[in-house]
Backbone as JSON, one array per atom type, in Angstrom:
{
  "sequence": "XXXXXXXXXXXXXXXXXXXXXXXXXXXXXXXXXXXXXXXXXXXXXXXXXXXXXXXXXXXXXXXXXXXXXXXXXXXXXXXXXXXXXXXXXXXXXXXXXXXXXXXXXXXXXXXXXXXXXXXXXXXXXXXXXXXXXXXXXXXXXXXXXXXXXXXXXXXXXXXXXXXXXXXXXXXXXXXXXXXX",
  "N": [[14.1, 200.54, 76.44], [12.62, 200.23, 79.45], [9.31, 198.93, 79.66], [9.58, 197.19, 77.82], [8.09, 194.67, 76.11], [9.4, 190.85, 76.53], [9.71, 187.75, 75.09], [10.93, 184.56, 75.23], [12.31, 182.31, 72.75], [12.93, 178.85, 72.46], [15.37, 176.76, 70.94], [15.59, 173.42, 71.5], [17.11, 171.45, 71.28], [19.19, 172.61, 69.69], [20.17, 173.96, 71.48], [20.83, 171.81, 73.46], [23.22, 170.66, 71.93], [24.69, 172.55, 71.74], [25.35, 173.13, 74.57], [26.36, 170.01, 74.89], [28.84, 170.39, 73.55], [30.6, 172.23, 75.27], [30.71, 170.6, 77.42], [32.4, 169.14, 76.51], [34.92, 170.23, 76.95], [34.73, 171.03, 79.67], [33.66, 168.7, 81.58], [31.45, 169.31, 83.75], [30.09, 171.18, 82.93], [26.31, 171.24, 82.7], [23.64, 169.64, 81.19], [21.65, 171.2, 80.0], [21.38, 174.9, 80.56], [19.95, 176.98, 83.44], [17.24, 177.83, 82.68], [15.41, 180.18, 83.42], [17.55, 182.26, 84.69], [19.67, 182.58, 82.2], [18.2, 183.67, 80.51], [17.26, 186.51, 81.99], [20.17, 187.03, 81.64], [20.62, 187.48, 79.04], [17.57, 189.44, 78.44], [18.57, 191.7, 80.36], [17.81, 194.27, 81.42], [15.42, 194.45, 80.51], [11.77, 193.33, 80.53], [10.45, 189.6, 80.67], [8.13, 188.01, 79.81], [7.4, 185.46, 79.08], [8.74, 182.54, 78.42], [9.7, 179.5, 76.17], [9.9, 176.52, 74.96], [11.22, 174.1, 72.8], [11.4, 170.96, 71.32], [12.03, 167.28, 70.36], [10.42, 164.72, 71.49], [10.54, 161.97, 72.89], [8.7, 158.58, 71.96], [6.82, 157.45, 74.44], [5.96, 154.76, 74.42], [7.33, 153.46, 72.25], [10.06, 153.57, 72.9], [10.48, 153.46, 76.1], [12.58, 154.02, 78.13], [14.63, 156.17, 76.95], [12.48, 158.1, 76.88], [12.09, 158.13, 79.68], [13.98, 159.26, 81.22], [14.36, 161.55, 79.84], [11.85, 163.12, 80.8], [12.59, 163.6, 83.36], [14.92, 165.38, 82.8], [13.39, 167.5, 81.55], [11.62, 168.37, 83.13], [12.56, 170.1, 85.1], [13.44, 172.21, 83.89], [10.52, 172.61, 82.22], [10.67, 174.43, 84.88], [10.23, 176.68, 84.5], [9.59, 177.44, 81.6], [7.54, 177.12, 79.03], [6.3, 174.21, 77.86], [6.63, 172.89, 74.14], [6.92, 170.0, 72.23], [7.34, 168.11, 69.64], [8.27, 165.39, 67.64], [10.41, 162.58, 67.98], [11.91, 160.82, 65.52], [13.38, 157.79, 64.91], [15.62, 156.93, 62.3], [17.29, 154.52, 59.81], [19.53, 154.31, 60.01], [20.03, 154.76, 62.93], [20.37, 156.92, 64.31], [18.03, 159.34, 65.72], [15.71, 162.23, 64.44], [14.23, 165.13, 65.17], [11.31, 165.89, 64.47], [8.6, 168.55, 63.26], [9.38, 170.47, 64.86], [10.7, 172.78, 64.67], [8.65, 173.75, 63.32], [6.8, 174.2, 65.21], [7.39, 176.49, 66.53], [8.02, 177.93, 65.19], [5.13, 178.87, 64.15], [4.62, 180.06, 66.89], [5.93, 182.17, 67.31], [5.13, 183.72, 64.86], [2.39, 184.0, 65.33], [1.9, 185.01, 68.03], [3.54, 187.48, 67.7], [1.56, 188.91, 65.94], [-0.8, 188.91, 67.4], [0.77, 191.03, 68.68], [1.62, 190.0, 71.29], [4.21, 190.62, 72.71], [7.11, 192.34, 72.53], [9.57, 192.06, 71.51], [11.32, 189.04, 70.52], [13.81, 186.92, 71.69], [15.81, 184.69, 70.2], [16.49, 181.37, 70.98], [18.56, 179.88, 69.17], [20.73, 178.64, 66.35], [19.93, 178.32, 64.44], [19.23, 177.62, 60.55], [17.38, 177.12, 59.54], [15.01, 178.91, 60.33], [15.38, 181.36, 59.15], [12.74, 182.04, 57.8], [11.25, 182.11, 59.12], [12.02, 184.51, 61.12], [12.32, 186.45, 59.3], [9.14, 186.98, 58.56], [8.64, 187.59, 61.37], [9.9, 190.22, 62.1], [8.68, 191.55, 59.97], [6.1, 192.19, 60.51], [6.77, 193.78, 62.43], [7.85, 193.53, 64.77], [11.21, 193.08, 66.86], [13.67, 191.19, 66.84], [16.27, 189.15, 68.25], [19.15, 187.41, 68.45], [20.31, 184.6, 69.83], [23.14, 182.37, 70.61], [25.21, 179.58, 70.6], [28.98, 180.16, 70.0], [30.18, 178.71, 67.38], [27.51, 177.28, 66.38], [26.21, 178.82, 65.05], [24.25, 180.0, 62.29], [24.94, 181.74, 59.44], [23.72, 183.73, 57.62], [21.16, 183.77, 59.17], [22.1, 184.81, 61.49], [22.4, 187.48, 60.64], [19.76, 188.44, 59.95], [18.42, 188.62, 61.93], [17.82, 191.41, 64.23], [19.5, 191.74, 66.57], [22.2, 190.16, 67.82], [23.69, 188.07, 69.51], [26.58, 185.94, 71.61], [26.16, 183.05, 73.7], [27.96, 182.76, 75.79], [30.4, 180.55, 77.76], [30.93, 181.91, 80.2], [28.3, 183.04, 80.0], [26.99, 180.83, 80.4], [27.97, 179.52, 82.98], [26.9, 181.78, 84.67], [24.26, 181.2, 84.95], [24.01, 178.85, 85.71], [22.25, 175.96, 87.66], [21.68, 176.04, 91.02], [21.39, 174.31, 93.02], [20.84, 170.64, 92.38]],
  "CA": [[12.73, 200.72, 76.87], [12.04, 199.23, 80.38], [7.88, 198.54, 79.66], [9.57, 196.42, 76.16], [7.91, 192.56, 76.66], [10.19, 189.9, 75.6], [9.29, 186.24, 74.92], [12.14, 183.93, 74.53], [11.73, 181.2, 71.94], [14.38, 177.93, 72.92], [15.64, 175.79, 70.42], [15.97, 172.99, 72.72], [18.11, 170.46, 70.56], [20.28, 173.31, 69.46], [20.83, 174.19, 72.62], [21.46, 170.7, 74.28], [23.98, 170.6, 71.11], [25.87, 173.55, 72.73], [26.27, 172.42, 75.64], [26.84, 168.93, 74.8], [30.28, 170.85, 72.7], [31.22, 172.67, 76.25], [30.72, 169.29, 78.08], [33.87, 168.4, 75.99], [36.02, 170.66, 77.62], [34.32, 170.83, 80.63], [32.84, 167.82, 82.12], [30.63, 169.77, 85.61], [28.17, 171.44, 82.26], [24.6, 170.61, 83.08], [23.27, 169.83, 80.03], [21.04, 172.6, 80.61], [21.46, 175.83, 81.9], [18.58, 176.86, 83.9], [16.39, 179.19, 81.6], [15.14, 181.88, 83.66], [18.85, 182.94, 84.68], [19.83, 183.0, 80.88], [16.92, 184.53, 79.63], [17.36, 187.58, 82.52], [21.2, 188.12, 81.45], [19.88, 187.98, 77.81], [16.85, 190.37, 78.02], [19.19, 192.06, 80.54], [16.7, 194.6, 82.47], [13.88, 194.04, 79.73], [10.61, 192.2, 81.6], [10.87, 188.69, 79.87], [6.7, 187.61, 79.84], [7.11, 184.22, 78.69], [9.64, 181.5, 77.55], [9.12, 178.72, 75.66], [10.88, 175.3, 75.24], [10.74, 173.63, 71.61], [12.53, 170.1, 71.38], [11.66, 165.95, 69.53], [9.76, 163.72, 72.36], [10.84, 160.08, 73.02], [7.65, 158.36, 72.27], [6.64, 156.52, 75.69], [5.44, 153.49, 73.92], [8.29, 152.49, 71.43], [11.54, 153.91, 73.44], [10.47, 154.06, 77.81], [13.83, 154.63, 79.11], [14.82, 157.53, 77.31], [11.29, 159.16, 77.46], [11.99, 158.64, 81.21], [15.49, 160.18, 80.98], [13.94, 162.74, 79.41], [11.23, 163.34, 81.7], [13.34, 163.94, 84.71], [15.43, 166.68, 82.76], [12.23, 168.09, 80.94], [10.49, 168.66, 84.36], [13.54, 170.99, 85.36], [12.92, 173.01, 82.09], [9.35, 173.13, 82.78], [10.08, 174.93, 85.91], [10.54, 178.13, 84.18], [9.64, 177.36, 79.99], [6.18, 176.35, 78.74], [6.98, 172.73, 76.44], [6.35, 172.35, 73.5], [7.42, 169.16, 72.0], [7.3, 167.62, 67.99], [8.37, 163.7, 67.34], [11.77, 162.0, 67.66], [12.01, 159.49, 64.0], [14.85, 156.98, 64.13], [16.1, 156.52, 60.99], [17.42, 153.31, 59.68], [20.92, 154.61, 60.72], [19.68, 154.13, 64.3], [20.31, 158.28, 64.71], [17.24, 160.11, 65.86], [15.96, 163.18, 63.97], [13.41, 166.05, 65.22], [9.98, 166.08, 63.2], [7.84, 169.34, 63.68], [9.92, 171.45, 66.45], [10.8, 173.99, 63.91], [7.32, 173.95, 62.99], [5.63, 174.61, 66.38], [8.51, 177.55, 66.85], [7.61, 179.13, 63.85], [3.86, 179.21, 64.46], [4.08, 180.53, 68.38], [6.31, 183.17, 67.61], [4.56, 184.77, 64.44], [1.44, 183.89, 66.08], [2.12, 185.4, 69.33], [3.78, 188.65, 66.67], [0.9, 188.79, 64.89], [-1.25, 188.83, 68.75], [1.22, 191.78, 69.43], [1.71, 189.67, 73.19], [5.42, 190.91, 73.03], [7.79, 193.28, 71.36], [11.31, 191.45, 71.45], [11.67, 187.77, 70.87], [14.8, 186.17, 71.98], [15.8, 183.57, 69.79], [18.18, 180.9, 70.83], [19.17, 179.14, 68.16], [21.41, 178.35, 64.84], [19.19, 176.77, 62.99], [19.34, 178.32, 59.44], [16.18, 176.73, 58.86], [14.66, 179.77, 60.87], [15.48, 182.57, 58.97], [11.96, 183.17, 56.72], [10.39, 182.47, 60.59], [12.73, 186.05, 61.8], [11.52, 187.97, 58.47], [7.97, 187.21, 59.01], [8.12, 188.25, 62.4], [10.08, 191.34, 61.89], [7.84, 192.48, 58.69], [4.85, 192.37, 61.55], [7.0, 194.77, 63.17], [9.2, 192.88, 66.07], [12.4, 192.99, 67.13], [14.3, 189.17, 67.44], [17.51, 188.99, 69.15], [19.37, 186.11, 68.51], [21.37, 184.55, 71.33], [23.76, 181.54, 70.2], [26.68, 179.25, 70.62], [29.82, 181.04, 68.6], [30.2, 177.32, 66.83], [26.5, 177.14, 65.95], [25.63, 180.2, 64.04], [24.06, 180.22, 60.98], [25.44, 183.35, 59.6], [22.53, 184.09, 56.9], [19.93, 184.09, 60.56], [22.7, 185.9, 62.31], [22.09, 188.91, 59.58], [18.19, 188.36, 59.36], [18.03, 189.36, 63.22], [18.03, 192.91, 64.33], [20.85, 192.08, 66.67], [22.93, 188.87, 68.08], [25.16, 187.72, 71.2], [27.13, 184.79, 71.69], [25.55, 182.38, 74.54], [29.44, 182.52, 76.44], [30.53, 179.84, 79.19], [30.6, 182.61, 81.53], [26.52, 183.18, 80.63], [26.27, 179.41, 81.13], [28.11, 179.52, 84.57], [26.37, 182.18, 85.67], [22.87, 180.63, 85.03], [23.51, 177.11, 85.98], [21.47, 175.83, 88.93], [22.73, 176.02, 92.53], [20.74, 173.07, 93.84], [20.47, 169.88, 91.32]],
  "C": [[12.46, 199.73, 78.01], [10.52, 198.43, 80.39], [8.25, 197.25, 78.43], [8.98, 194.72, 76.86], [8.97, 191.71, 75.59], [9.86, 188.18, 76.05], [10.43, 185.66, 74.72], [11.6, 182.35, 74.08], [13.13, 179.91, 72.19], [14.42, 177.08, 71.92], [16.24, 174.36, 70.81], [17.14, 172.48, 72.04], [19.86, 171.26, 70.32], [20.81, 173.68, 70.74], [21.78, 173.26, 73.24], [22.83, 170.59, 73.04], [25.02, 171.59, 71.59], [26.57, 173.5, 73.51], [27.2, 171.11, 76.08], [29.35, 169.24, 74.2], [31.07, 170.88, 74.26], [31.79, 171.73, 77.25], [32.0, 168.27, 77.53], [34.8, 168.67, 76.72], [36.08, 170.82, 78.79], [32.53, 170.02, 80.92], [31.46, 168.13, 83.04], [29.6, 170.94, 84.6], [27.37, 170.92, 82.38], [24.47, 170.58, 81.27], [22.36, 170.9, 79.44], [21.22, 173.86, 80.92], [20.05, 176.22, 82.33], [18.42, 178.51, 83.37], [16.34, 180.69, 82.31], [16.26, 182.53, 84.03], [19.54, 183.13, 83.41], [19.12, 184.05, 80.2], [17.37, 185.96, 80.3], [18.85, 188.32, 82.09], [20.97, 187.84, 79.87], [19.29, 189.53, 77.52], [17.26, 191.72, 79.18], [17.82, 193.49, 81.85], [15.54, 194.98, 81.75], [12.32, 193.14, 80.57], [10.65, 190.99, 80.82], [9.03, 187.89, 80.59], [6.57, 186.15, 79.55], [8.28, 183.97, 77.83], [9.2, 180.18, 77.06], [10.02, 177.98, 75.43], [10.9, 174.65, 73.65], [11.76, 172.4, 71.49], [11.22, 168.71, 70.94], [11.42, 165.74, 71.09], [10.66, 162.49, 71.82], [9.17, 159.95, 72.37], [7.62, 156.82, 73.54], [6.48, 154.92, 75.35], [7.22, 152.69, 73.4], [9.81, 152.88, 72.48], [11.22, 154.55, 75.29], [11.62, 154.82, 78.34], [14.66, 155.48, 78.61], [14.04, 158.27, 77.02], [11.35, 159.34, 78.63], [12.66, 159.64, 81.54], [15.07, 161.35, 80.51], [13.11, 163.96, 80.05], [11.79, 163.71, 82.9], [14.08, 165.51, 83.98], [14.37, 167.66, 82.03], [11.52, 168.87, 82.62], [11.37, 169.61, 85.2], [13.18, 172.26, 84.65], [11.81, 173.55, 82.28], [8.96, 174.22, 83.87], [10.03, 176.6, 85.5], [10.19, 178.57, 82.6], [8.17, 176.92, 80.12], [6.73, 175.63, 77.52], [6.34, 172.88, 75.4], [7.06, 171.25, 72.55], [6.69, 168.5, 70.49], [7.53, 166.06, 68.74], [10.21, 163.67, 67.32], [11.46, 160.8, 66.96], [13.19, 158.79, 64.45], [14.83, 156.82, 62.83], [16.83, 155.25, 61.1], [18.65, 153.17, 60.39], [20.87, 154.25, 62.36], [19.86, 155.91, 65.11], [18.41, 158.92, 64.69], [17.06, 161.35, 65.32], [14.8, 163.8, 64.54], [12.26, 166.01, 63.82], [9.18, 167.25, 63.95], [8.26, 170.44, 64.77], [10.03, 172.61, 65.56], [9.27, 174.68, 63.27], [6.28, 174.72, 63.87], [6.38, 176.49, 66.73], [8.13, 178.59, 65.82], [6.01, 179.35, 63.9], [3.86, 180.16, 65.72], [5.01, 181.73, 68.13], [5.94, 184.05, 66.62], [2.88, 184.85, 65.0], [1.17, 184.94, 67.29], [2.74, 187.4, 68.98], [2.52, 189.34, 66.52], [-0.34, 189.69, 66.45], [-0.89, 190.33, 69.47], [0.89, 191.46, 71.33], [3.27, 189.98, 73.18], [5.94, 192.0, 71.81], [9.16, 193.18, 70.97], [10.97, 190.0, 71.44], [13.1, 187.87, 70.79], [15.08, 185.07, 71.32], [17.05, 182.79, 69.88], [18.12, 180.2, 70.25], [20.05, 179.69, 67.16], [21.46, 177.98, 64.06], [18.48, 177.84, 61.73], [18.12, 178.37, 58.87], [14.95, 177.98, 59.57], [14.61, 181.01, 60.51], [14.46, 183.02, 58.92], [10.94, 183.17, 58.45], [10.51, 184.38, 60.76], [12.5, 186.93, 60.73], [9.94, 187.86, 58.45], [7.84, 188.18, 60.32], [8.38, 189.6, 62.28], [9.26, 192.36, 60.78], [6.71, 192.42, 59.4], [5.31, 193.89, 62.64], [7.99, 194.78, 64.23], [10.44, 192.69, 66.07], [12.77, 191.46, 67.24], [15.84, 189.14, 67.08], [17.76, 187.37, 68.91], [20.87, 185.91, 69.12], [22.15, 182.64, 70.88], [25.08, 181.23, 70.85], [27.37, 179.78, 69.44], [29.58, 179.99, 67.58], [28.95, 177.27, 66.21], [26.04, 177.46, 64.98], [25.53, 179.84, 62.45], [24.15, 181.7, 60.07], [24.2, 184.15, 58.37], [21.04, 184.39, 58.29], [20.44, 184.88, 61.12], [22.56, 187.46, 61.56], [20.61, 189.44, 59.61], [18.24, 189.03, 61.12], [18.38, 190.76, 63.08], [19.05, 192.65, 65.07], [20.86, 190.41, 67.88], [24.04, 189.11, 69.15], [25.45, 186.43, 71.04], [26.41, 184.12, 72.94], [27.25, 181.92, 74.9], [29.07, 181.0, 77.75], [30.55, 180.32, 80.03], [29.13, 182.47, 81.73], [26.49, 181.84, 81.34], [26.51, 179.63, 82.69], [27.44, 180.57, 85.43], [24.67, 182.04, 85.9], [22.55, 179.32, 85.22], [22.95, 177.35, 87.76], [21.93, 176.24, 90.09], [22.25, 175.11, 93.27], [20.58, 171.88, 92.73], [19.75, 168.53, 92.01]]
}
């Protein structure tokens, strides 16, 4: 259906986790790829109405320099995603954990369902914790595509979608920037 709207929902963390893997084997991965060239060989010649970004904040106060760090590759992101951003916790361990990203992700896309403002979400992630999100939305009626690293996959979400692709190193290379 060429008129179909598709929203794509980003799991940022999971993502940067993807690429961070690829960045093993090859060093010249952006940590990134740049969204709206993913999203288009995704929703493929679908109209794609809105993407969305979902990922833990630094907070500016207790940790500056990598809220800055952050800020520089966030404002890339931005040029093509609308942010939304939860809390980064340290734990005692001194590892950082996401508070609320799965939270805001799961509101804007049965929300936005619910709104009928689209008729395909895109979901990239492999975060298992997402499934009862993808049967809400679908028992509203919507389609949700889920677009992943092979490595990632939660194979109980990969079932719950109506239908799934791998997020290849070719897609990456052919949606990384051309100017940085």
């Amino acid at each position: 259906m060429i008129d179909e709207r598709v929203m794509l929902f980003i799991d940022g963390n999971n993502v940067y986790n993807g690429m961070k893997e690829l960045r093993k084997t090859d060093p010249t991965m952006p940590r990134f790829p740049d969204f709206s060239k993913l999203g288009r060989l995704l929703a493929q010649h679908r109209k794609i109405i809105r993407s969305f970004f979902y990922a833990g904040r630094f907070d500016p106060k207790k940790n500056p320099v990598e809220y800055q760090k952050q800020s520089l590759q966030y404002n890339r992101i931005r040029e093509s995603c609308s942010m939304r951003f939860g809390r980064l916790l340290q734990r005692e361990s001194g590892v950082y954990i996401e508070k609320g990203v799965d939270v805001l992700l799961t509101i804007d896309m049965i929300k936005l369902a619910r709104l009928n403002s689209y008729d395909t979400a895109i979901l990239l992630s492999g975060d298992g914790d997402l499934i009862e999100t993808v049967r809400e939305v679908r028992e509203i009626g919507k389609r949700v595509e889920l677009a992943f690293f092979p490595f990632q996959r939660a194979h109980e979400l990969l079932f719950t979608c109506n239908s799934h692709s791998d997020i290849t190193e070719t897609m990456i290379r052919m949606s990384m920037r051309t100017t940085m």
